[in-house]
mmCIF file of the protein (N, C-alpha, C, O) and its ligand, coordinates in Angstrom:
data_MODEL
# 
_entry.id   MODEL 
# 
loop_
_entity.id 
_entity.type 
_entity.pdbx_number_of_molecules 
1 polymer     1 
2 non-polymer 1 
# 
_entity_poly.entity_id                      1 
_entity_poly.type                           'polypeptide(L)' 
_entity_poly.nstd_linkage                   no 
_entity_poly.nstd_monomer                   no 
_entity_poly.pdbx_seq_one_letter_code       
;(UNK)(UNK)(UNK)(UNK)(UNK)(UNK)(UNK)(UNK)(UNK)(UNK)(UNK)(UNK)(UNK)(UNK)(UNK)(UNK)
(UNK)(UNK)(UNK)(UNK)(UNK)(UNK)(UNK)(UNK)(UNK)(UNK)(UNK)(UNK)(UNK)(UNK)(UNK)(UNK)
(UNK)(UNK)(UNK)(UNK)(UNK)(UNK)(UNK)(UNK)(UNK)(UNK)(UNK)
;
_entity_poly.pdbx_seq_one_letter_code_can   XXXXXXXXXXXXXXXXXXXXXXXXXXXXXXXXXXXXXXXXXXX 
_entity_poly.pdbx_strand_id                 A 
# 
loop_
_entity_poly_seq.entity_id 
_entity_poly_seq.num 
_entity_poly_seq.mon_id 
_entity_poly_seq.hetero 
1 1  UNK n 
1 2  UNK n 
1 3  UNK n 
1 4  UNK n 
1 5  UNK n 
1 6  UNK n 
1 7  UNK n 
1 8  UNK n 
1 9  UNK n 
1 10 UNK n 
1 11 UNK n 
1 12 UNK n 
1 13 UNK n 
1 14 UNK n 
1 15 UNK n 
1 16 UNK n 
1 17 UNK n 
1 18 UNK n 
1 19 UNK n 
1 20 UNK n 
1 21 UNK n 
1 22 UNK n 
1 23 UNK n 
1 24 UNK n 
1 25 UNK n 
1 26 UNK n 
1 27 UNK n 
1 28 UNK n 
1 29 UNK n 
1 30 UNK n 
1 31 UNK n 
1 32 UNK n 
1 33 UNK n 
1 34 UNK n 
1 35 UNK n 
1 36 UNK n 
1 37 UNK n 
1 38 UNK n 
1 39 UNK n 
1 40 UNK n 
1 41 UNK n 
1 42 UNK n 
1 43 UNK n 
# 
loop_
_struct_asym.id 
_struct_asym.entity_id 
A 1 
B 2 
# 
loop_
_chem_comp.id 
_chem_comp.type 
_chem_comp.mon_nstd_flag 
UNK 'L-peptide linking' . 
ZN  non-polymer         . 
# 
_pdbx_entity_nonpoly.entity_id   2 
_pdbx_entity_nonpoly.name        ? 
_pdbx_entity_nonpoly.comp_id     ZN 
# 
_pdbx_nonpoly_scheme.asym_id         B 
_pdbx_nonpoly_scheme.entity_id       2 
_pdbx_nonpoly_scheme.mon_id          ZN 
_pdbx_nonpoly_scheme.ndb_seq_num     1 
_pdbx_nonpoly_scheme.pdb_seq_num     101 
_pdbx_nonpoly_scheme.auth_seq_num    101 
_pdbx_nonpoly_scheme.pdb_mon_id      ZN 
_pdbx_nonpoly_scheme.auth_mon_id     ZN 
_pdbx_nonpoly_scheme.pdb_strand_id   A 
_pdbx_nonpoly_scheme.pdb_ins_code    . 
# 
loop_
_atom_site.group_PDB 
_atom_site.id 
_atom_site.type_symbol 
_atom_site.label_atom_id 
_atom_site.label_alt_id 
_atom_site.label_comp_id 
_atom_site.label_asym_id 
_atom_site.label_entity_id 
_atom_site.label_seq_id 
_atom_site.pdbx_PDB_ins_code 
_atom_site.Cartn_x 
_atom_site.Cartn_y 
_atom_site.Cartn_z 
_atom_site.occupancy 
_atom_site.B_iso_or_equiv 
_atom_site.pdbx_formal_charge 
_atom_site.auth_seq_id 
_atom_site.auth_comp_id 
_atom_site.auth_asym_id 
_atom_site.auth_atom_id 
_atom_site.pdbx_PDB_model_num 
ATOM   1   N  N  . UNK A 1 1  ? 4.359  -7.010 3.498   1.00 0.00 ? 1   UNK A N  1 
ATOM   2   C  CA . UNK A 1 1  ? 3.337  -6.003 3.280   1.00 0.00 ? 1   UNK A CA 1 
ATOM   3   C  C  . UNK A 1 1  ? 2.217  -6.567 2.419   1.00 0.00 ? 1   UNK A C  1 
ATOM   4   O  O  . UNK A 1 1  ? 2.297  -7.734 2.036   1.00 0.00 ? 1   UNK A O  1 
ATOM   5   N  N  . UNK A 1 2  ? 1.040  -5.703 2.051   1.00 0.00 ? 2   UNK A N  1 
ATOM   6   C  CA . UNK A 1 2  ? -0.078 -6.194 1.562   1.00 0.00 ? 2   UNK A CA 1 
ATOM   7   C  C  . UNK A 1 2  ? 0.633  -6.303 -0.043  1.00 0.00 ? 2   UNK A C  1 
ATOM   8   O  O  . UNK A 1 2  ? 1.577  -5.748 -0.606  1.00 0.00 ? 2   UNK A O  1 
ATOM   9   N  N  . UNK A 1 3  ? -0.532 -7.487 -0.472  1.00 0.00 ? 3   UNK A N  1 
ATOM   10  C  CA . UNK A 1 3  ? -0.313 -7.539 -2.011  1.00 0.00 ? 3   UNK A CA 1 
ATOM   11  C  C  . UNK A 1 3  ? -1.833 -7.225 -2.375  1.00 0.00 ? 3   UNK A C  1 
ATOM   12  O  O  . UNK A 1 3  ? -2.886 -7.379 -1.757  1.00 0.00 ? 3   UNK A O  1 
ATOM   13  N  N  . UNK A 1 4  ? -1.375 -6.507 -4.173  1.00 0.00 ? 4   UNK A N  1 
ATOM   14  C  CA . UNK A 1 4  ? -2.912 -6.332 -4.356  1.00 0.00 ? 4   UNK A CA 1 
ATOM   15  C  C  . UNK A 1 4  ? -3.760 -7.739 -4.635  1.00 0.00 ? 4   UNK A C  1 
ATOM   16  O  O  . UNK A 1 4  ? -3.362 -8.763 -5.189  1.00 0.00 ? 4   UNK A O  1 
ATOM   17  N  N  . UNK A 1 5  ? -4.984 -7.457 -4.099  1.00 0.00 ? 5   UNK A N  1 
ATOM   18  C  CA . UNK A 1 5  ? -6.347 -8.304 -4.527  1.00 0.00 ? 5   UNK A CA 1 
ATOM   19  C  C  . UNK A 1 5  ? -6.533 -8.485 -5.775  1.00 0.00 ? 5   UNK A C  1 
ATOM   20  O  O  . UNK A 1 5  ? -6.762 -9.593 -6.260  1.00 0.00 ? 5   UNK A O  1 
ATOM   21  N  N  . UNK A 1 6  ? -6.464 -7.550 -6.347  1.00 0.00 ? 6   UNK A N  1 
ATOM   22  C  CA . UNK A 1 6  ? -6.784 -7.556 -8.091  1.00 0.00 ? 6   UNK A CA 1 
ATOM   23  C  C  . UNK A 1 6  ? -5.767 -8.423 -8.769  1.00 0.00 ? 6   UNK A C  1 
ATOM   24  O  O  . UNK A 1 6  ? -6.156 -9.490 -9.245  1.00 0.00 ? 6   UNK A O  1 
ATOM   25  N  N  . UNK A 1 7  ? -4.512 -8.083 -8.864  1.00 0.00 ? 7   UNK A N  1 
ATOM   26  C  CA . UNK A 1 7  ? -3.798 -8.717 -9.461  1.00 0.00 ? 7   UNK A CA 1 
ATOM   27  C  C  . UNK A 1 7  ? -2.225 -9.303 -8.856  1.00 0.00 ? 7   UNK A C  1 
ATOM   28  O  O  . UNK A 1 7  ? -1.165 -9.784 -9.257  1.00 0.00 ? 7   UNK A O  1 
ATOM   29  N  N  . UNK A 1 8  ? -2.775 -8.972 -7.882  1.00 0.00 ? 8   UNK A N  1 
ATOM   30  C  CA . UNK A 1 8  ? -1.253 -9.654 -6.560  1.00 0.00 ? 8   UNK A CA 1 
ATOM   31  C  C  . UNK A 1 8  ? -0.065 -8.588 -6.596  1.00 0.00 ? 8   UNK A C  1 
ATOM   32  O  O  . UNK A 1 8  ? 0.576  -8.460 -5.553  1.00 0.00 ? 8   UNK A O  1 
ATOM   33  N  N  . UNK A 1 9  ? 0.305  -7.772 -7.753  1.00 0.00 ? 9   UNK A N  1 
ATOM   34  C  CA . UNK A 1 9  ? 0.925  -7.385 -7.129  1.00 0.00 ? 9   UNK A CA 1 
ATOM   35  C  C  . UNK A 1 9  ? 1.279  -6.612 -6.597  1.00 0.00 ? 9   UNK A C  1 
ATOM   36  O  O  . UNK A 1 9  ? 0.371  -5.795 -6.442  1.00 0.00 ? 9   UNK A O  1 
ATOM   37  N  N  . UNK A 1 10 ? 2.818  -6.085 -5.820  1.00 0.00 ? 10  UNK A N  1 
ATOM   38  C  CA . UNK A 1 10 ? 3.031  -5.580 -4.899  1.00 0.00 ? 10  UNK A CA 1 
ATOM   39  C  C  . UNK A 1 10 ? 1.809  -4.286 -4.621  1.00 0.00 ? 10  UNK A C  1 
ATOM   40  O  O  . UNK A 1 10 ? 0.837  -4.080 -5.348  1.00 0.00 ? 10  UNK A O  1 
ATOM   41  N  N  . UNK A 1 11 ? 2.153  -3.564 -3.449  1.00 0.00 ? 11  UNK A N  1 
ATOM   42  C  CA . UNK A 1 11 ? 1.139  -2.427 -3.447  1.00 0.00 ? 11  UNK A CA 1 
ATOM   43  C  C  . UNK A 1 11 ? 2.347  -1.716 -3.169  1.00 0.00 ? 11  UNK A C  1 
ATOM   44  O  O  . UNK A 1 11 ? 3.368  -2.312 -2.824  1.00 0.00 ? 11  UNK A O  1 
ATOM   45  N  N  . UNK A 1 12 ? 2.264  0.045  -3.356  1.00 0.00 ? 12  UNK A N  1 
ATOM   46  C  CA . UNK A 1 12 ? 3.448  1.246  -2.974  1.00 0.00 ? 12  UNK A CA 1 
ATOM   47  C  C  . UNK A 1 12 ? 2.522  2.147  -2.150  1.00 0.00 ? 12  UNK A C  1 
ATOM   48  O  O  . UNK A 1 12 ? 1.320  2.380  -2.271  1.00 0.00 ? 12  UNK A O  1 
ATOM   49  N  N  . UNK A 1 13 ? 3.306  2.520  -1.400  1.00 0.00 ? 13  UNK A N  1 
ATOM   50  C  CA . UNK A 1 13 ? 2.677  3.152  -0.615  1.00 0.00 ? 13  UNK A CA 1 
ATOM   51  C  C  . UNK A 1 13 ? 2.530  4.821  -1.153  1.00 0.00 ? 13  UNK A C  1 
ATOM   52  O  O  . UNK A 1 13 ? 3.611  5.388  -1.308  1.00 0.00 ? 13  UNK A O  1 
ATOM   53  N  N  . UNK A 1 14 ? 1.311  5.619  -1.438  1.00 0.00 ? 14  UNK A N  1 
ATOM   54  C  CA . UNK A 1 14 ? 1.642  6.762  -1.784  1.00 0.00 ? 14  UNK A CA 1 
ATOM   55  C  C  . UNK A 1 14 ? 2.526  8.089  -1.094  1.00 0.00 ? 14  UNK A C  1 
ATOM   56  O  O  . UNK A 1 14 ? 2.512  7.882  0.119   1.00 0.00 ? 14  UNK A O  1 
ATOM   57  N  N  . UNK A 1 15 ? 3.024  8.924  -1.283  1.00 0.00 ? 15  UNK A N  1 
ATOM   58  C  CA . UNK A 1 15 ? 3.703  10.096 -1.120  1.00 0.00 ? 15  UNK A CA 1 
ATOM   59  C  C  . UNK A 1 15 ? 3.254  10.690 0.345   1.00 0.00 ? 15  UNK A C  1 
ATOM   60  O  O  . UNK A 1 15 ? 4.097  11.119 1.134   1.00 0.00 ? 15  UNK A O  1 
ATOM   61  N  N  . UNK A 1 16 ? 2.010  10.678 0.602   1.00 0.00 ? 16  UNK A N  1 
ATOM   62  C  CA . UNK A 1 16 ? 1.778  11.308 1.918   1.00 0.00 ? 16  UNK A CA 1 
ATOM   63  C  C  . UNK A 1 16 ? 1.675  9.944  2.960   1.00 0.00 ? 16  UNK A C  1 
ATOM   64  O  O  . UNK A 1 16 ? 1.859  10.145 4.160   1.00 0.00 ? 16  UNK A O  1 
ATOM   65  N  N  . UNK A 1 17 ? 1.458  8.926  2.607   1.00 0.00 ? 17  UNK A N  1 
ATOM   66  C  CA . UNK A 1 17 ? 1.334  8.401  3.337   1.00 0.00 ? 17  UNK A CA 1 
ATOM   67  C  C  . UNK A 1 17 ? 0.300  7.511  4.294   1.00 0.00 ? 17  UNK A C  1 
ATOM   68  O  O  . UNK A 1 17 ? 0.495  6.869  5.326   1.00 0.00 ? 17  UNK A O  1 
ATOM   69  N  N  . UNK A 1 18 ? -1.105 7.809  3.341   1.00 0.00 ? 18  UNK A N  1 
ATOM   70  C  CA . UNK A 1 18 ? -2.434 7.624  3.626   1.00 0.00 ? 18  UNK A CA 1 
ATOM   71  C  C  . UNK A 1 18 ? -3.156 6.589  2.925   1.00 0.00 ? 18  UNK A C  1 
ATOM   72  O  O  . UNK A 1 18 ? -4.223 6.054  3.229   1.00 0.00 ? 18  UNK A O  1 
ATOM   73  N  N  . UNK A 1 19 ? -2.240 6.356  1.731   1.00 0.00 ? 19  UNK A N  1 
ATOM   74  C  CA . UNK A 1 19 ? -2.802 5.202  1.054   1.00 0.00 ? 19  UNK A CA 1 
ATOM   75  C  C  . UNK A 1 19 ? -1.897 4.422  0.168   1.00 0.00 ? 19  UNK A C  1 
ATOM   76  O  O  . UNK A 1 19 ? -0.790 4.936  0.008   1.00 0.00 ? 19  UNK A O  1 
ATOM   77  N  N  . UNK A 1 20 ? -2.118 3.295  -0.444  1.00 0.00 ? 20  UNK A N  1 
ATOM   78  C  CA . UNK A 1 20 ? -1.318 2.424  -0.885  1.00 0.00 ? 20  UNK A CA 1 
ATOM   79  C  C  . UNK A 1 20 ? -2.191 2.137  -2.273  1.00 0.00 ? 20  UNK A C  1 
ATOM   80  O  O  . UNK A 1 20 ? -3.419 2.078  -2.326  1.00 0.00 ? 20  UNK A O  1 
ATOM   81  N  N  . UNK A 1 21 ? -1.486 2.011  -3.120  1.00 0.00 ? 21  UNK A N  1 
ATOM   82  C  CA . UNK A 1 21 ? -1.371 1.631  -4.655  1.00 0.00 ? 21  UNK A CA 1 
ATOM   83  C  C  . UNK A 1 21 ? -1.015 0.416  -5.211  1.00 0.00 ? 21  UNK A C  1 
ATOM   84  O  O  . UNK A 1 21 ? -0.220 -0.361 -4.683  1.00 0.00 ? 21  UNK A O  1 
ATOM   85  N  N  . UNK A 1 22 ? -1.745 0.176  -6.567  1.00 0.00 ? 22  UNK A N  1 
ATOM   86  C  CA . UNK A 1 22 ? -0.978 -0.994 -6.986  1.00 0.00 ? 22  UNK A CA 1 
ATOM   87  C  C  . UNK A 1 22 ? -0.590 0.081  -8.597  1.00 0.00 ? 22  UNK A C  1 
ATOM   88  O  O  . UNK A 1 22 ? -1.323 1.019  -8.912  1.00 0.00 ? 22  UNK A O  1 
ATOM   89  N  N  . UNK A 1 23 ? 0.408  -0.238 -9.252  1.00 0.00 ? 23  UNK A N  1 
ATOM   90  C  CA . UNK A 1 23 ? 0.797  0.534  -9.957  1.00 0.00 ? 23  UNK A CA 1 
ATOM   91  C  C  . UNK A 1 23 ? 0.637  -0.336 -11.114 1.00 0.00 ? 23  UNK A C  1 
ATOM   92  O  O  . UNK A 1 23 ? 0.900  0.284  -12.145 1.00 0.00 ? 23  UNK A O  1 
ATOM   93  N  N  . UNK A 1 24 ? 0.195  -1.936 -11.386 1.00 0.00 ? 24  UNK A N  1 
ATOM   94  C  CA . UNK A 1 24 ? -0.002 -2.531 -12.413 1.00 0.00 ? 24  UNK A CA 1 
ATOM   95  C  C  . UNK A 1 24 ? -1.650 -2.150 -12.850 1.00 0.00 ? 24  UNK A C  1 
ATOM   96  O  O  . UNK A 1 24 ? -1.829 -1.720 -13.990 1.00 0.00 ? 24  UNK A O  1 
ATOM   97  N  N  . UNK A 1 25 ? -2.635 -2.287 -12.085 1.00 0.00 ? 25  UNK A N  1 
ATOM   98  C  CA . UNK A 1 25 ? -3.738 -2.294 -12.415 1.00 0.00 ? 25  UNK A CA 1 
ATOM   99  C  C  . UNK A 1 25 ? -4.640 -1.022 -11.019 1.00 0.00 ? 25  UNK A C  1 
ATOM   100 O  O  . UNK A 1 25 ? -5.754 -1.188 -10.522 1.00 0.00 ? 25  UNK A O  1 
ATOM   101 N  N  . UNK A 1 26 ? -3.849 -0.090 -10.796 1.00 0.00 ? 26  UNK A N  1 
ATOM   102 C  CA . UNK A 1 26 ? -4.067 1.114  -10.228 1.00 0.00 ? 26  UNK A CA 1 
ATOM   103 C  C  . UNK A 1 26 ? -5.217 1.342  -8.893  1.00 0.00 ? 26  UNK A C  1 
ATOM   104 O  O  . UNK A 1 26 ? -5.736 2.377  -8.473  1.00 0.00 ? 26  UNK A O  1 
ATOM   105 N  N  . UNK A 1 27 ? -5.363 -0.179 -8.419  1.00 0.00 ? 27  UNK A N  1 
ATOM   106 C  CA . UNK A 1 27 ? -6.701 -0.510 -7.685  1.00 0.00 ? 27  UNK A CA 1 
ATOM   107 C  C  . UNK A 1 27 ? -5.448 0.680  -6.312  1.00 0.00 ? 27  UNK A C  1 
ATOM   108 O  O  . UNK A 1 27 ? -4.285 1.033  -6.507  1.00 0.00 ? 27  UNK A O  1 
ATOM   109 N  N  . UNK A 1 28 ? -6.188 0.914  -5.288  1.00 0.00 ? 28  UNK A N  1 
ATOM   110 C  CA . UNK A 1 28 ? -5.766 1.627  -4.524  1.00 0.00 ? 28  UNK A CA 1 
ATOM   111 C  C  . UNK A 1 28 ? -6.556 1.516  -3.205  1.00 0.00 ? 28  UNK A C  1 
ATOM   112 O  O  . UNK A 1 28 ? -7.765 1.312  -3.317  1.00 0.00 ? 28  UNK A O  1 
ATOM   113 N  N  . UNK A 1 29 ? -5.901 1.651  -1.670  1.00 0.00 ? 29  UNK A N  1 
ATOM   114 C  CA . UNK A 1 29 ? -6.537 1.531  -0.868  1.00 0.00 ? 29  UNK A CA 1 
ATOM   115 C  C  . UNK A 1 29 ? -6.298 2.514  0.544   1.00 0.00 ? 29  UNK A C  1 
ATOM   116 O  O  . UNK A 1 29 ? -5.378 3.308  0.739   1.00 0.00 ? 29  UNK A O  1 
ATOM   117 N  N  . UNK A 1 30 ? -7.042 2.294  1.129   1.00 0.00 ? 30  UNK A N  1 
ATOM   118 C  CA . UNK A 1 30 ? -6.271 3.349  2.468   1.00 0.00 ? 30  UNK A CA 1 
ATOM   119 C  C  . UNK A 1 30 ? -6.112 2.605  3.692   1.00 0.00 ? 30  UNK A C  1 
ATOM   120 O  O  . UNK A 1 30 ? -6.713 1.656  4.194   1.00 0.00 ? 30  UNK A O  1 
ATOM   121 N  N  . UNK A 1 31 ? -5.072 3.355  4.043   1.00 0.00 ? 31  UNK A N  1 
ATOM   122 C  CA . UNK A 1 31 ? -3.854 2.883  5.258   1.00 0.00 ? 31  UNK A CA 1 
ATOM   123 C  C  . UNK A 1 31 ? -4.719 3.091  6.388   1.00 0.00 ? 31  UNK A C  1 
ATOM   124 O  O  . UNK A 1 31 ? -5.503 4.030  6.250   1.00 0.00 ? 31  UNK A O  1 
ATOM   125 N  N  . UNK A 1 32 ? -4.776 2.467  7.448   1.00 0.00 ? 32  UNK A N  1 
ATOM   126 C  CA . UNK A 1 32 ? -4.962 2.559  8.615   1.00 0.00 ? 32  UNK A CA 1 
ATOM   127 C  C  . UNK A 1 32 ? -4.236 3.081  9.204   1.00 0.00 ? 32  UNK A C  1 
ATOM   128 O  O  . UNK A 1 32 ? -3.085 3.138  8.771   1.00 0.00 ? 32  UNK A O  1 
ATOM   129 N  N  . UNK A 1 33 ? -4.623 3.803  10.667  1.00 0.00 ? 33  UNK A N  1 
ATOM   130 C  CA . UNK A 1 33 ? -3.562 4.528  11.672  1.00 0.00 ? 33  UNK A CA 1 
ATOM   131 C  C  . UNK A 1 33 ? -2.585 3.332  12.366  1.00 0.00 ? 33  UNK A C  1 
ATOM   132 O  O  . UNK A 1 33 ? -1.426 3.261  12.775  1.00 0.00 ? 33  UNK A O  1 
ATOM   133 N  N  . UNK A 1 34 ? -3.477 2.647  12.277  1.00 0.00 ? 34  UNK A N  1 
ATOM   134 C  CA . UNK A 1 34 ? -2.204 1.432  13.122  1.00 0.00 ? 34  UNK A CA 1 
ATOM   135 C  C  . UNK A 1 34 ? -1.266 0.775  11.922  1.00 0.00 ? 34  UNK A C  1 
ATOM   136 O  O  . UNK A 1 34 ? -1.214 0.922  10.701  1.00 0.00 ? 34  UNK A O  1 
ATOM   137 N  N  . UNK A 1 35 ? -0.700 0.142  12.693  1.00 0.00 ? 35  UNK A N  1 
ATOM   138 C  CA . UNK A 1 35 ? 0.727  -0.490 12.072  1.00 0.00 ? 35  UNK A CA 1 
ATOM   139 C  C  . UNK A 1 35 ? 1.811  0.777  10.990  1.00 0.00 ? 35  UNK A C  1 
ATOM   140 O  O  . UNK A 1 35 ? 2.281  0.417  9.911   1.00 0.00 ? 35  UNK A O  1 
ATOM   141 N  N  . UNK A 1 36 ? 1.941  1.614  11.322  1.00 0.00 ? 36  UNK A N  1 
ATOM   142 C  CA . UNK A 1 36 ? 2.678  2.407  10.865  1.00 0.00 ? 36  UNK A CA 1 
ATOM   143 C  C  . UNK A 1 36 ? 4.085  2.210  10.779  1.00 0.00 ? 36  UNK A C  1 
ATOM   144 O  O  . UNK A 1 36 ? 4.855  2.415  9.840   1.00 0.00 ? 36  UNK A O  1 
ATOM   145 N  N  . UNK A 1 37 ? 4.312  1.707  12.107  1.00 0.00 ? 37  UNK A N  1 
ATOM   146 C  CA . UNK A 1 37 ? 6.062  1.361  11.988  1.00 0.00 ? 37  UNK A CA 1 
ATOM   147 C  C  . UNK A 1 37 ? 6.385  0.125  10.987  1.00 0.00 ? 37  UNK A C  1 
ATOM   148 O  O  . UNK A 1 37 ? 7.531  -0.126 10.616  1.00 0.00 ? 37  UNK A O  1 
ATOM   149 N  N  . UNK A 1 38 ? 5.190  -0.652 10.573  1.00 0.00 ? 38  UNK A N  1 
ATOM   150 C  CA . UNK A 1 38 ? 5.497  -1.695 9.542   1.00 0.00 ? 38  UNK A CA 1 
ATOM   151 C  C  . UNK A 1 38 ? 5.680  -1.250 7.800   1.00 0.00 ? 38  UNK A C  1 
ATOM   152 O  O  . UNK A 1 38 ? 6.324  -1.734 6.869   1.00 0.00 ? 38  UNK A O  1 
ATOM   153 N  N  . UNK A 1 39 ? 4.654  0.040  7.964   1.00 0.00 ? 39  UNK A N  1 
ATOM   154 C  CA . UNK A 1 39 ? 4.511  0.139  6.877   1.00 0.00 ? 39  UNK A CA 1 
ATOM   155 C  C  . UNK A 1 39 ? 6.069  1.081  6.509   1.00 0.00 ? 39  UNK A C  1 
ATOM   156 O  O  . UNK A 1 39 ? 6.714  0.801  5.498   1.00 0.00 ? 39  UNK A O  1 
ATOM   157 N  N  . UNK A 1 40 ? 6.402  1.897  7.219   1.00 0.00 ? 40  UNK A N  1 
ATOM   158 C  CA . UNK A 1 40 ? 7.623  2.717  7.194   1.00 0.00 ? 40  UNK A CA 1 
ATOM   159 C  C  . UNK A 1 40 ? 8.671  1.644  6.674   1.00 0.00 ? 40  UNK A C  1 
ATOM   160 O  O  . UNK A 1 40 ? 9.326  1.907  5.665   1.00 0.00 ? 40  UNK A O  1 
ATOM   161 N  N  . UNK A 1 41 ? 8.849  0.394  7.367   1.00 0.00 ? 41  UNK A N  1 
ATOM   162 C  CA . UNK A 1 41 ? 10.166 -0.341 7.113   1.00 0.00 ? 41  UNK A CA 1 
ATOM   163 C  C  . UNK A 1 41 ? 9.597  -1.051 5.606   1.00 0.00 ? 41  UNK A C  1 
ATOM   164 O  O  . UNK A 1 41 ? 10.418 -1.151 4.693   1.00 0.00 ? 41  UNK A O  1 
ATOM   165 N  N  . UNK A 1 42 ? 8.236  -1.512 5.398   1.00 0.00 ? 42  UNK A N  1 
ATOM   166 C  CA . UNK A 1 42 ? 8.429  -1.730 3.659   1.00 0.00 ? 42  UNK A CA 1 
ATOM   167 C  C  . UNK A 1 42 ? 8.924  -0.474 2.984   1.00 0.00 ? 42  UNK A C  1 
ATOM   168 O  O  . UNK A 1 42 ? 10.130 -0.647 2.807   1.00 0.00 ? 42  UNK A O  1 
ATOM   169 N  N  . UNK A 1 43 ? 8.507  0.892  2.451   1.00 0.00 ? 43  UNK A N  1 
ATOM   170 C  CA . UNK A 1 43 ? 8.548  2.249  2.370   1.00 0.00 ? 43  UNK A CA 1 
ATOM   171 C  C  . UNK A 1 43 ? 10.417 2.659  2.698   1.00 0.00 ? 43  UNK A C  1 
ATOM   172 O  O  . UNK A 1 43 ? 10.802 3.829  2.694   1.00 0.00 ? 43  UNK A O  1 
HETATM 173 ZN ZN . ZN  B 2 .  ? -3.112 -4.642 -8.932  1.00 0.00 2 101 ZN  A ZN 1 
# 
């Protein structure tokens, strides 16, 4: 899965499902409609 840009690491995916987080330095981004079944099996 993606790592953050800012500071590498990991990203979490948020609660609904629309966007992804980095929880060290809080940069945040949004999910695309595609690749969903990838993101489910990190998640
Ligand atoms: Zn970060």
């Amino acid at each position: 899965m993606k790592t953050c840009p800012k500071c590498h690491g990991r990203l979490k995916m948020s609660a609904d499902g629309k966007t992804q987080y980095c929880s060290i330095c809080r940069y945040w981004t949004k999910i695309g409609t595609a690749r969903l079944d990838s993101i489910m099996i990190y998640g």
